[in-house]
N, C-alpha and C positions, 0 to 999 in steps of 0.2 A: 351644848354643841349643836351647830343648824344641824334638821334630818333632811333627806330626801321626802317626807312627810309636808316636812314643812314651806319646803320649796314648794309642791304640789299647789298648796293652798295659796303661796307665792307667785304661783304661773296662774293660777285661774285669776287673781286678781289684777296680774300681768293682762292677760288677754282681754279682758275690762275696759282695763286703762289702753290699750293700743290700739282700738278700735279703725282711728283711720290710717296706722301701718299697710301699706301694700307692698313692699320688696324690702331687704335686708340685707346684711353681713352680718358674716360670725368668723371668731376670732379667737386663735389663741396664740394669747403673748409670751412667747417662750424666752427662752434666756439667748439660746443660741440661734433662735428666728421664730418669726410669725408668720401666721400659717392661716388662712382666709378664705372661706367658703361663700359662694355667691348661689341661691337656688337661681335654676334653671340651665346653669352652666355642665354641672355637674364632673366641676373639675375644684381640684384644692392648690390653691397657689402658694407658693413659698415664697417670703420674701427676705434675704439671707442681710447678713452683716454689714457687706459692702452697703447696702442704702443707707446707713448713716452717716450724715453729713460732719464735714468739721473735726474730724478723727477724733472726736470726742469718748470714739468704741461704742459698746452696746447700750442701748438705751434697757436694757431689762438684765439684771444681773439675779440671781440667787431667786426667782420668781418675784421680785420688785421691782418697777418703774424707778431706773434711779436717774434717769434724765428724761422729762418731762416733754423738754422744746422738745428734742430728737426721736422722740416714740410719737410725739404729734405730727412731725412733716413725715416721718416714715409712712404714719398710720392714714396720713391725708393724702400720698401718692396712694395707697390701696382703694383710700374710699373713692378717691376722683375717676379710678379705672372702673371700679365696680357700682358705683351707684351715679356719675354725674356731679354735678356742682348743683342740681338742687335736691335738697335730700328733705325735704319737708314732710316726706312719706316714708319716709326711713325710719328701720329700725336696728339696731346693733347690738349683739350679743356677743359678748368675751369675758373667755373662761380668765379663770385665778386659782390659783391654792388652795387647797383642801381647807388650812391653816392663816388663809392671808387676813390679816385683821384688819381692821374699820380702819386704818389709814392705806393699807394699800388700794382696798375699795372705793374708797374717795376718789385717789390719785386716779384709779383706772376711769373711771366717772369722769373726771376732769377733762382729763387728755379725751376723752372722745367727745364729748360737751363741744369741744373747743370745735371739733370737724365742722361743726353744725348745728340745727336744729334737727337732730335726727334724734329719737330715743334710742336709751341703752338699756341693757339686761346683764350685770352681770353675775354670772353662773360659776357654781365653783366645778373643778378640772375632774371629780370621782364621780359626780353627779352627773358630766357629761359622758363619761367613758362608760360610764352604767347605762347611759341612754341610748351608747353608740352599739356598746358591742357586751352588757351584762345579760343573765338571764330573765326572765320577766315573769317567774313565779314567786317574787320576793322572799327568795330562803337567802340565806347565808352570801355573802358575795366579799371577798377581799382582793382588792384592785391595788396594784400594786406599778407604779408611774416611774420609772425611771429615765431622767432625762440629762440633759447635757450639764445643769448646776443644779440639781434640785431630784431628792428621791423620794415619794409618798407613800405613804404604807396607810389604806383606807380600809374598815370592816364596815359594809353594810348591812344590816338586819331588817326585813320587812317596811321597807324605805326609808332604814333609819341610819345616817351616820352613827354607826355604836362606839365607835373609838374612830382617831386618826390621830399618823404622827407624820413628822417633817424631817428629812436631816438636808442639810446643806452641803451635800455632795453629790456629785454626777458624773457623767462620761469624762465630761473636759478637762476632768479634775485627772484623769490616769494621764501618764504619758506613753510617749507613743514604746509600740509592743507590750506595755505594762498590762498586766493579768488585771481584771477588775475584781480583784481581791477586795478593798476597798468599799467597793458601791455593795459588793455582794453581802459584806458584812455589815454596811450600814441597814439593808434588808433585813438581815435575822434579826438583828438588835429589835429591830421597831416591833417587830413579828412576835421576839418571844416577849417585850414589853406589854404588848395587848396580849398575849394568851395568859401572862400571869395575873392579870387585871380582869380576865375575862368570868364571870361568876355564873355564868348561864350553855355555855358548850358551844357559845356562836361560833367561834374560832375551829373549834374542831370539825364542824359544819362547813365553815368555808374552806378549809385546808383540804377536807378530804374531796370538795367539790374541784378543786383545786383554781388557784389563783389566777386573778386575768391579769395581765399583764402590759403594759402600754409603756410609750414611751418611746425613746431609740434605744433604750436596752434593751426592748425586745426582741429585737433585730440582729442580738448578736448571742450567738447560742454559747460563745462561753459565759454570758451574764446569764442567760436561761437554763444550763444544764448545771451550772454553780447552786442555782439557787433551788432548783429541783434535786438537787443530790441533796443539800445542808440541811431544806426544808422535809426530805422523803418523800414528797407527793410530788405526782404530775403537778406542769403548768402550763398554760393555756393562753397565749400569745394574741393578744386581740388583731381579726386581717385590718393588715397596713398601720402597726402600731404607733407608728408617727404620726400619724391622723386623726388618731380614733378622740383625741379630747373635740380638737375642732368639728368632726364629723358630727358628734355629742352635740355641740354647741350647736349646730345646724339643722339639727333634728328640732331641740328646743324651737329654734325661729322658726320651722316651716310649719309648727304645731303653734306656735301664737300669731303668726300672717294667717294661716287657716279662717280661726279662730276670730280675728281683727277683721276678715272680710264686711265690707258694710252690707247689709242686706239690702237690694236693689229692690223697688218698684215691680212687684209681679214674679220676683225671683221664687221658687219653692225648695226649699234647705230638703 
């Protein structure tokens, strides 16, 4: 399973390769909308449903690109407002699934190929919310993403993915007044599956530190008091949980444009 380790050694060699990157986006493609961080702006845009063309519905269902054309003109009205039509110094970062395997990674690679000659980065969604809003003394960390189709339950250990699970359920999925009974219990399941699996006490490490929380379930205290009663331990809601993957992903980029700067003629680093 990829670690945050190995990402590491991933971004250094990132930063390498992107040498004449000087401005970006970061992005995350959500099921229920995407969400697009520009440095220097220091705002997070939302771009909701309604932009897709053709009533074709969502271009990203279940954290997959399930229409291609329509997540490319969505994601091409973002980049034309936030970088221009020439993007030859562009770079693009967008987050994915803890879980999402070597065809959705492609898929997302494509679709943004397509925008331009701009490069891409992309970064999985536990790696970002560890970067946005984890602790940074690499102990024990369980991120826990609750989102409109999609629930992740991530253990990190000393910047190691140690376990991750997926379930295919989310907000959109309750109906309206419906208790989030449901998404609460797809949580413990994933939860007590990694602590039974767990052979070394990370889990007990991360619980007692207690879990971060992202997502738009974090924003609704009967999914956050459900899951702190079931679980027994405080938890710990990362600020602006709807944000917190992209904000992650945007971190990454302003750490590899850093990084990409070309050393100038007399410049002293």
């Amino acid at each position: 399973m990829r670690s945050l380790r190995d990402g590491q050694r991933h971004d250094r060699a990132v930063n390498r390769r992107h040498r004449g990157a000087t401005r970006g986006l970061a992005l995350d493609l959500g099921s229920s909308r995407t969400r697009a961080w520009v440095p220097g702006r220091g705002v997070v845009t939302e771009t909701c449903d309604d932009t897709v063309e053709h009533g074709r519905g969502r271009p990203v269902r279940r954290g997959r690109i399930v229409d291609p054309d329509s997540c490319r003109r969505m994601l091409a009205r973002i980049a034309d407002r936030a970088l221009g039509d020439d993007r030859d110094d562009a770079l693009i970062v967008v987050s994915h699934p803890v879980l999402a395997g070597p065809a959705h990674r492609a898929a997302a690679r494509d679709v943004l190929r397509g925008l331009g000659p701009c490069d891409v980065i992309v970064l999985d969604s536990a790696r970002a919310a560890a970067a946005c809003a984890g602790p940074q003394d690499g102990g024990p960390l369980l991120v826990l993403d609750v989102g409109a189709e999609l629930t992740e339950a991530t253990l990190l250990v000393d910047g190691l993915v140690r376990d991750a699970r997926l379930a295919e359920t989310g907000l959109s999925d309750l109906g309206p007044g419906e208790p989030p009974a449901a998404v609460v219990r797809a949580v413990l399941d994933m939860v007590m599956a990694m602590w039974r699996q767990d052979r070394h006490g990370a889990m007990l490490g991360a619980l007692r530190r207690g879990p971060l929380l992202a997502g738009g379930g974090a924003l609704r205290p009967d999914v956050t008091n459900r899951i702190a009663l079931r679980l027994g331990v405080p938890v710990r809601p990362a600020e602006d949980p709807a944000t917190t993957v992209v904000r992650g992903a945007a971190i990454v980029l302003s750490s590899v444009l850093r990084h990409a700067e070309p050393v100038l003629p007399g410049r002293i680093r």
